[in-house]
N, C-alpha and C positions, 0 to 999 in steps of 0.2 A: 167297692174297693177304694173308693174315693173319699169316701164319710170316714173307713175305716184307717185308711193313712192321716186325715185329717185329726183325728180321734189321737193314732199314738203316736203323732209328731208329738199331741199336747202332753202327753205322759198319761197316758190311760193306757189301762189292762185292754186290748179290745179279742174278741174272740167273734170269727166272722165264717155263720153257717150258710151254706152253698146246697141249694137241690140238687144240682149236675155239677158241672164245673165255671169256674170264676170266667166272667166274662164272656158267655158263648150265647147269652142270649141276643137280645135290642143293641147290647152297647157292641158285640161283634160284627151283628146281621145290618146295623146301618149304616149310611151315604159318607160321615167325619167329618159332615160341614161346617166350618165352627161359626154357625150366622142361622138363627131361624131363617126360615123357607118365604120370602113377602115381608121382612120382618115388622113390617107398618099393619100388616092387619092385626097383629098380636097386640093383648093389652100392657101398658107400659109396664105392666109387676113383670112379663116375660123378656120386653127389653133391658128391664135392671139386672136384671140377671145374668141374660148373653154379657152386655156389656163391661162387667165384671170379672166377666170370664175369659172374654178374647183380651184382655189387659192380660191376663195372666197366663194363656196358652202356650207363648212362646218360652218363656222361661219355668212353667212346671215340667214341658218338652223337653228345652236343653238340661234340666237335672235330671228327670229319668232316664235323657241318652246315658248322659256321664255317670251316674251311681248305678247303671243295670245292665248300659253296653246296648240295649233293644232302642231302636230309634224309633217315636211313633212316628217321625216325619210330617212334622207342620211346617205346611207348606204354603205361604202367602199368594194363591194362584189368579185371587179375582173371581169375583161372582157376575156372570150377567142375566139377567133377571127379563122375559121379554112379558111385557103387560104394561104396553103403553097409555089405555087408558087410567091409569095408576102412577103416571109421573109426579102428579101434582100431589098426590099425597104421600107417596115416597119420600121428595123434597120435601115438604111438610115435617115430616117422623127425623129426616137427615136432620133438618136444622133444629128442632129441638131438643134432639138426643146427644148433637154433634159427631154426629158421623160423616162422613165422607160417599158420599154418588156423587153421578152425573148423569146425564141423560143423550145418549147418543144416535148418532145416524147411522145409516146403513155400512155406510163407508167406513167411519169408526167400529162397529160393529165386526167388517170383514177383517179391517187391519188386528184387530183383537183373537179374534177365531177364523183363521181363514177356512175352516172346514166345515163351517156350518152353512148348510145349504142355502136357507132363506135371511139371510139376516136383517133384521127389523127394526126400519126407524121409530126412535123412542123407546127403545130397550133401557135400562136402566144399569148403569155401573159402578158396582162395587168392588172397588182395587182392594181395597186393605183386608176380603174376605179369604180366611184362609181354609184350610182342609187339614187333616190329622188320618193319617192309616189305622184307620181306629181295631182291629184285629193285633195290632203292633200296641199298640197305645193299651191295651187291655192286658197285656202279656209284659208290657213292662212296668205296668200295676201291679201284676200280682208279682214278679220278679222284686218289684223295691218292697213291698209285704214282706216276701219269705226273709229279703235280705236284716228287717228290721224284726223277724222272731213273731212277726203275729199269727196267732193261732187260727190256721183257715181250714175247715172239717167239710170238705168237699162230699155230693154223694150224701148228706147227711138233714132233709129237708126238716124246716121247722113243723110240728103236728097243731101245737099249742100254745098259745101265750099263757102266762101262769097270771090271773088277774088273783090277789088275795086283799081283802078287806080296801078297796078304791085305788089297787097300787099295780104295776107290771112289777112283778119279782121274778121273771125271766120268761123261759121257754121249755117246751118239750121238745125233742124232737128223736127222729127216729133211732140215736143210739142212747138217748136218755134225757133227765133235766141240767138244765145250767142255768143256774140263780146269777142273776146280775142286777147292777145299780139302776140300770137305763137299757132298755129295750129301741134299736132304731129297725125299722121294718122299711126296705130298700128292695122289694121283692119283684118293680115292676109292676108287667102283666099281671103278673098273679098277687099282687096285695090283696087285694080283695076279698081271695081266700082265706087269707090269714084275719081279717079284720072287720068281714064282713056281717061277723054274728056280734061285732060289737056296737055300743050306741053310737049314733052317727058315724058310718061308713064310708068311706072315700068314696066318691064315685069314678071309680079308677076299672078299665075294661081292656080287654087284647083287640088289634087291629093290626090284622097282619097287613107283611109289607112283602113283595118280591123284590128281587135283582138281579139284573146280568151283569159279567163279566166278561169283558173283550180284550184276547191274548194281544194288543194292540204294541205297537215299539213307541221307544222314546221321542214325545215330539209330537206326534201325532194328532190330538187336541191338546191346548196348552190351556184352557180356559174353563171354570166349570159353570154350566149353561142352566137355566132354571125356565123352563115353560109347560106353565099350567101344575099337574102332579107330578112332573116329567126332570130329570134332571142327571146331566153326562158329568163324569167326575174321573181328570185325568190323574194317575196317578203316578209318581217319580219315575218310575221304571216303563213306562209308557200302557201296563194293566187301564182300560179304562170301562168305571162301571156304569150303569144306566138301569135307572130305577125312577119312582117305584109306586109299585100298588098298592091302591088303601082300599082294603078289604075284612067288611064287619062277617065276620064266620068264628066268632067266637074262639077256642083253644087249638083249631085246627091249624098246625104248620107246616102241612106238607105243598111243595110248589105241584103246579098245573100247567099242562101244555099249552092251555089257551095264556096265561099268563107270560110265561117265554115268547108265544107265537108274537101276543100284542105288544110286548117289550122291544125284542129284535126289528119287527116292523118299525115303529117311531121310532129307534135309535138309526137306524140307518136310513131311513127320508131324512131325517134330521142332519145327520152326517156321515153321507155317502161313503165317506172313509174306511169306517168301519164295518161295510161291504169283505173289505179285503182279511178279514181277522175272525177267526174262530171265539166261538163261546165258550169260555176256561171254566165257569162255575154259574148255576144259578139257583138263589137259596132263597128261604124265607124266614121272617122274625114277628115277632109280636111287639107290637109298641104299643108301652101302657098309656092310657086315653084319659085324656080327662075335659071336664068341660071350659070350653075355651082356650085348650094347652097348657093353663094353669099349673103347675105342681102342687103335689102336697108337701110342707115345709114345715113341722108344726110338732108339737105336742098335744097328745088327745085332752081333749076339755074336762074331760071326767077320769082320765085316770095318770095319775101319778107313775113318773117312769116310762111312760108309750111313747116313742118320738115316730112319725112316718117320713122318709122322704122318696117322695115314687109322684107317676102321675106326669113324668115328660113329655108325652108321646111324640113327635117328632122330633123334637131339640134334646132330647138327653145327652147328647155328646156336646153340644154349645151350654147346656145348661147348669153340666154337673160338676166342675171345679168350683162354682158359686154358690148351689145346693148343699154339697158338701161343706164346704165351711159354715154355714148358713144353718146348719143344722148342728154342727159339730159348736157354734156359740151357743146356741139355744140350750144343748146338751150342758153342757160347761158354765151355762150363767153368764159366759161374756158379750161385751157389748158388738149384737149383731152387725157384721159389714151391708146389711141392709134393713128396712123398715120389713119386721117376720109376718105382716098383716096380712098382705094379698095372698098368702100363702098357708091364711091358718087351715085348720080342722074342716072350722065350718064355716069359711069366709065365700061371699060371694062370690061367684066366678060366670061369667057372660058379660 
């Protein structure tokens, strides 16, 4: 939805086909942190990009409040990050990126989250990390769509890409063909299927994620807390979730008891609090994978017309205001708001 606002802000026709419905996959089922997860172990093509993107979180935010009335609620809450032997290259990553941590003590640590049980010297803080109610944030994607006339054919899965003579001249799909100029394949998880029988393939796969949901009041944790694959995420109305599983099981998305059991456990050692509050929801998503979190960013090497942007898998919500543009230049001939290289087809990634 994001390629596709991007696409007819610039005066493009766009027509944007959906399997199920807009937004219900990865970009509903995930965390809204708008900061990769460690962001220093990520290679710097995936820091250009967040960074890109959290400039512009805040105000692509307050226009979709104001043009659609849905507020995703970005919300500058602070990340703190506990992997202390990783201070020094955090600082490292902060000072040549120019971002903003510090490195704190237990003390700073409590006066920050008073609810977290063990608080740990040498935790890592990042104020200026914010969060987006990405379920809200998806819904008023597709609300500023409908309001701008583009054609979104929900329930309508693509079959086929139309390759004729080295060219993409469109798609099949299940209510018929649509010939177009330029083909962008945004599928996620499931790229793969679409592109897989072509020459060089993304190496793009599903990795599901679980989460809970804790009917929690306002207040209650103010801070959103990162250790290990483990991370508490307060939300305005005091909802707070905790998440999440990474689990290679292929297309499979249904949640498992032992996954809630082991969820609810570490969230509430973690923070006793949440002892006192029921579990409101707990789902699963598929996050499309790739190697070393890389996205794919690109047009195919061989064929005219194919653009891919998929391939987030944990950052698609920090990643894709940048992606989106970034492909939407590429698309358009104009000059990319970033260097397209780390992001080609068949560009190194590790």
């Amino acid at each position: 939805m994001l390629t596709a606002l991007e696409l007819t802000q610039a005066g493009q026709a766009v027509i944007l086909f959906e399997r199920g419905e807009t937004g219900r996959e990865s970009s509903w089922a995930g965390g809204g942190i708008v900061s990769p997860l460690f962001p220093w172990r990520y290679l710097d093509s995936v820091t250009n990009l967040a960074s890109w993107s959290q400039a512009v979180y805040p105000s692509l935010c307050a226009e979709l409040e104001e043009r659609t009335g849905v507020a995703p609620e970005y919300t500058r809450s602070g990340l703190i990050l506990v992997a202390p032997d990783e201070a020094d290259a955090a600082a490292d990553w902060a000072w040549r990126h120019g971002n903003t941590l510090s490195i704190i003590d237990k003390t700073e640590f409590h006066e920050l989250e008073p609810e977290a049980a063990d608080p740990t010297s040498g935790a890592i803080w990042m104020p200026e990390v914010g969060q987006v109610r990405n379920p809200r944030m998806v819904r008023a994607l597709r609300t500023r769509l409908d309001q701008l006339g583009v054609d979104i054919r929900c329930g309508d899965p693509v079959t086929e890409l139309l390759v004729e003579q080295g060219c993409c001249a469109g798609v099949r799909t299940r209510s018929g063909v649509c010939r177009a100029d330029a083909v962008i394949v945004c599928a996620g998880a499931w790229t793969g299927r679409l592109l897989d029988d072509l020459p060089s393939p993304p190496d793009i796969r599903p990795v599901r994620g679980q989460m809970l949901l804790f009917g929690a009041e306002p207040g209650t944790i103010s801070r959103m807390v990162l250790e290990g694959t483990r991370y508490v995420i307060p939300r305005r109305d005091g909802r707070t979730l905790f998440g999440s599983t990474i689990e290679d099981v292929g297309f499979e998305k249904q949640t498992t008891d032992a996954a809630s059991e082991e969820l609810h456990a570490i969230a509430t050692e973690r923070f006793p609090i949440l002892k006192r509050f029921p579990v409101e929801a707990h789902w699963a998503g598929l996050r499309p994978s790739s190697p070393a979190g890389v996205p794919y960013i690109a047009q195919h090497p061989e064929l005219e017309g194919l653009f891919v942007n998929a391939g987030h898998f944990r950052n698609g919500i920090v990643l894709g205001p940048a992606s989106a543009r970034l492909v939407a230049d590429l698309v358009l001939g104009r000059e990319p708001i970033l260097d397209p290289t780390p992001y080609g087809w068949t560009a190194p990634r590790g």
